[in-house]
ROMINU-837181 format. One line per 3 residues: number of its first residue (from 0); their letters; for each residue x, y, z of C-alpha. Coordinates in nm, 3 decimals. Layout:
<nodes>
NUM> A> X Y Z ~ ... .
</nodes>
This chain:
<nodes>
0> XXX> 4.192 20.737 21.661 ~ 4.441 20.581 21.436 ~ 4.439 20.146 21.335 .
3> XXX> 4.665 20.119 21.629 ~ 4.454 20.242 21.873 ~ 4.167 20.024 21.730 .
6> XXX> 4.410 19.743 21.768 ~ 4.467 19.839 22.180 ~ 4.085 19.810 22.198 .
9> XXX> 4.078 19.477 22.030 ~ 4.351 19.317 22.209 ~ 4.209 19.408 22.548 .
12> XXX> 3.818 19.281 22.404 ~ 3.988 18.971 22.271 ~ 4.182 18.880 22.564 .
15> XXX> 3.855 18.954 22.855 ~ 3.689 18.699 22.552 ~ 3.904 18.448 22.568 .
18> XXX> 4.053 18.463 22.926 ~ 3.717 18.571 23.094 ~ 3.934 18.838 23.304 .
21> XXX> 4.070 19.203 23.255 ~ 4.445 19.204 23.071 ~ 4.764 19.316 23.275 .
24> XXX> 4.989 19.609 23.130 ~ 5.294 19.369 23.041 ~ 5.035 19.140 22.868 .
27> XXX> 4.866 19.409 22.639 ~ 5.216 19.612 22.570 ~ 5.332 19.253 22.429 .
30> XXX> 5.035 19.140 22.219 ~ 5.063 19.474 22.076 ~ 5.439 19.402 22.030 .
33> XXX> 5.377 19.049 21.863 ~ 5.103 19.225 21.638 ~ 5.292 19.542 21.470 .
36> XXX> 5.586 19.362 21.487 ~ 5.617 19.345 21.103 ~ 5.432 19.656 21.022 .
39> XXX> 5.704 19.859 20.803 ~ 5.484 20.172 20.859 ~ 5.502 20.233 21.231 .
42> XXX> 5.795 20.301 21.397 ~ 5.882 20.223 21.719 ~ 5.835 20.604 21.789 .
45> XXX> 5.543 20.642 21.634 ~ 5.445 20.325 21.829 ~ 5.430 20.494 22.179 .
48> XXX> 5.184 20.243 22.345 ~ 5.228 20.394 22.676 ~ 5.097 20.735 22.570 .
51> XXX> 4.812 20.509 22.347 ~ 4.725 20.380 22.689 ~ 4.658 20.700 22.847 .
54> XXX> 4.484 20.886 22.593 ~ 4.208 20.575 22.570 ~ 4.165 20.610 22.911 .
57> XXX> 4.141 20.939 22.895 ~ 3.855 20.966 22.664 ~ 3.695 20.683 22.843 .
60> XXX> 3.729 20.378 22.606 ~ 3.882 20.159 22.869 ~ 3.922 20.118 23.272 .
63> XXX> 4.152 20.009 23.501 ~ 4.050 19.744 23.770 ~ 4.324 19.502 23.844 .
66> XXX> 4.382 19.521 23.424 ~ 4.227 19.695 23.197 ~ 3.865 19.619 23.029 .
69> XXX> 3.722 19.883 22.782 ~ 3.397 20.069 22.883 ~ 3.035 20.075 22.720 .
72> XXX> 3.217 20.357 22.513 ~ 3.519 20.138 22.464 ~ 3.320 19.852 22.304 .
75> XXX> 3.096 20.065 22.118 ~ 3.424 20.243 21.935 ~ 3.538 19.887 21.842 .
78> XXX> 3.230 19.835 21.615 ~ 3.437 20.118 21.399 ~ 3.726 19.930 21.379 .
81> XXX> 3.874 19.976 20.994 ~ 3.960 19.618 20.903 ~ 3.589 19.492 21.040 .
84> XXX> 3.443 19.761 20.794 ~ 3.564 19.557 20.510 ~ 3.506 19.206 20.652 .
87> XX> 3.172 19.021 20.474 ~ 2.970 18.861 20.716 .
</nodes>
């Protein structure tokens, strides 16, 4: 798992946090838009959210019911997020 999949996570936790329900596709694909938008290392190949999508599933980090939440495994992965390694609490 790269930052950007980290970010997926986080912008699907954030979201159920604030909006007490499970994100739609179209939502998360433009959050994650809005966030890398002026990221000068990612391209917009290198981006490939769709394929981001399906390999979290895959390895079980998130579901989807009517949107997508992450799992038990999801959340847990989150706590390895890099930029809240370096945050001072």
């Amino acid at each position: 798992m790269d930052k950007y999949d980290y970010m997926i996570l986080d912008i699907i936790q954030t979201y159920k946090q604030e909006q007490q329900s499970h994100i739609r596709l179209a939502v998360l694909e433009r959050n994650f838009w809005k966030r890398i938008e002026a990221d000068t290392d990612l391209s917009v190949g290198q981006a490939r959210i769709g394929e981001r999508i399906t390999n979290l599933y895959l390895d079980g980090m998130l579901q989807n019911k009517n949107g997508y939440t992450l799992t038990k495994k999801g959340r847990e992965q989150l706590a390895f997020a890099p930029w809240k390694q370096n945050e001072v609490a």
